[in-house]
Steps between C-alpha positions, in 0.01 A plus 500: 500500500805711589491827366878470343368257251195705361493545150307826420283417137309748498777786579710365259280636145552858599778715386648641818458694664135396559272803529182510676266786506169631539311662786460412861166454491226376295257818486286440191493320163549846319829597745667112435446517090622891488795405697594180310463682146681789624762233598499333183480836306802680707735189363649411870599139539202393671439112515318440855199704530364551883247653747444413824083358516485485887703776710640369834467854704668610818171675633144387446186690305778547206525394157594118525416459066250418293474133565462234239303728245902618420556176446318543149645818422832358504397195260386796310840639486665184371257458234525848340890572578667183521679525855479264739338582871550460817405592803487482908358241666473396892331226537337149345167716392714760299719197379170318386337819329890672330529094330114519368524814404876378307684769667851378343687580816460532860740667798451545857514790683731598783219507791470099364856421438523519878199276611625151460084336526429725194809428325381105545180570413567672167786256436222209539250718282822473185585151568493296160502819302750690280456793585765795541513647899697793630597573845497807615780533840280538809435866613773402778879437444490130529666322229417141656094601478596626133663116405260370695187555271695403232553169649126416522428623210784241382418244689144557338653374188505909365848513284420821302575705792696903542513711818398851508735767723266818595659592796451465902327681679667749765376730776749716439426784225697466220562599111334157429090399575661172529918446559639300270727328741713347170731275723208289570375489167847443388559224711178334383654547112842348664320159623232516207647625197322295272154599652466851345486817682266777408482850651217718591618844527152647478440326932867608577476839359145582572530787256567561121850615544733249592407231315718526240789532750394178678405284147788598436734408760275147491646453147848588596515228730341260288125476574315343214178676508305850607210581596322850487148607585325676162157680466372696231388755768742463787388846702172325515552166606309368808828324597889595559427816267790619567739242400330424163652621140313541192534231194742796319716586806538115582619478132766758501645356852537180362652638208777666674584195732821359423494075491793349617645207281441189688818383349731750592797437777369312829736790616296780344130335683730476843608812463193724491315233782807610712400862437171494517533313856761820519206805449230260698796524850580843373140626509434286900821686591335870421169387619661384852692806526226711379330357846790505743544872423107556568581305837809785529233760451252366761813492764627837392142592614526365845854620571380893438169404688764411814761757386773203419829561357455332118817275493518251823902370494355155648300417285671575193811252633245247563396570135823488342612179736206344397572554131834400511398178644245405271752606217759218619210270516349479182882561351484818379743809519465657842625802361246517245215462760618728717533784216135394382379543874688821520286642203176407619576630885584835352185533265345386825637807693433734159099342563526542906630883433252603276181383760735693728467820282167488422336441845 
């Protein structure tokens, strides 16, 4: 089935956009029902109710969930509050034991988004059923892997399908756990845009203060859904403490997001994709020159080590004829590169002096 024809059901009875909430992980009955009243109680626009039942870990001897006795606390949930559940799955066994247990919703995690066998598997597990599946992207940027799991759960005969963006994963330390990387997600909305996007910001923050910034800046460029991790005790979670808000703070952040009007101006939805693509460059540009002045520094260290003159004529004409060439070749103002490449040698020098000074 090609994923440009998929008409979402299931996505389509919620007022947008779609909120889903509750904590990472399943701990105990008592945590689950405390958080879910507390949800219902604090009035935030809660519809999907989830926890995560088994825990895919990066290191072993951790906490990888409670296993299928969750499984009943979330059928709990739905009988005393009402929401519907969902929650992680990885494989045919977890697919088997989520539809006994009438878990109304299942996604897949990043670590299985990019294994194409357990993609299949779980795809085969769904076949001839109706029920909703989200894709998280894979922990790497790869949008192909990202369509790809889509396409077998489609193929599977799955229609009621979203995709999940929380981030890639970087080795580079950054404001973010996980980089949000919008182009790609963007360009997955672009070929996609009637599969619906949800965001994540608890993965690509990692911490309790920037999600609003990021759900935010998912509306603005016209994400249907959100996602937030929600525990009635977050400072005591066994899982991704730190990125987990209580029931009350979740319902005063959602309260102060602003929803765009899906039927405002093409130009106005354009407009803020172009600028969020905008801060995403802007914020590569700082990190990249945050690391070519740490180079600076490392050479400024080696010139004093060999008592060398800071500024080397040669190689700043090879620099600047270098610049002016790749300036003609991509069409842009030569005089504009050069005055760019101008700034950053002299900050170079100001970096170079200072190890001089100080050694």
């Amino acid at each position: 089935m090609d994923l440009k024809n998929i008409q979402n059901e299931w996505f389509s009875q919620f007022a947008q956009p779609l909120i889903i909430a509750g904590p990472c992980s399943a701990e105990s009955e008592s945590q689950m029902l405390e958080t879910a009243e507390r949800i219902r109680k604090s009035e935030a626009r809660v519809s999907v109710f989830r926890a995560g039942i088994w825990k895919p870990r990066t290191k072993p001897n951790g906490f990888e969930g409670v296993g299928v006795i969750g499984l009943s606390w979330l059928k709990k949930v739905k009988e005393d509050f009402g929401f519907q559940t969902a929650t992680e799955v990885a494989n045919m066994h977890h697919v088997q034991a989520a539809i006994d247990a009438d878990v109304d919703v299942l996604w897949i995690g990043a670590r299985t988004t990019v294994n194409p066998f357990a993609v299949q598997e779980i795809a085969n597990a769904l076949s001839g059923t109706r029920k909703p599946v989200l894709v998280k992207n894979p922990v790497n940027p790869d949008l192909a892997l990202w369509i790809g799991a889509l396409e077998r759960l489609a193929n599977a005969g799955i229609t009621n399908l979203a995709a999940i963006h929380r981030g890639f994963s970087t080795y580079r330390k950054t404001n973010y756990r996980n980089v949000p990387n919008w182009q790609i997600a963007l360009d997955f909305k672009n070929q996609y845009p009637d599969i619906p996007l949800i965001v994540d910001p608890s993965h690509i923050c990692g911490n309790r203060t920037g999600l609003e910034a990021v759900a935010q800046e998912a509306l603005n460029v016209g994400y249907e859904g959100v996602m937030i991790e929600t525990h009635c005790n977050p400072d005591a979670a066994w899982s991704d403490a730190s990125q987990q808000i209580t029931p009350e703070v979740l319902a005063e952040l959602l309260r102060n997001l602003q929803v765009r009007n899906n039927d405002a101006p093409v130009f106005d939805e354009e407009l803020e994709r172009y600028r969020t693509l905008i801060s995403e460059l802007d914020y590569q540009l700082i990190d990249l020159l945050s690391q070519r002045m740490n180079v600076s520094a490392q050479i400024g260290k080696l010139k004093t080590d060999h008592n060398v003159t800071i500024f080397q004529p040669e190689r700043w004409k090879i620099i600047t004829e270098y610049a002016v060439r790749k300036a003609e070749e991509t069409g842009m103002s030569a005089d504009f590169i050069e005055r760019i490449f101008k700034t950053i040698h002299e900050q170079s020098v100001d970096v170079q002096n200072n190890i001089m000074r100080t050694r």
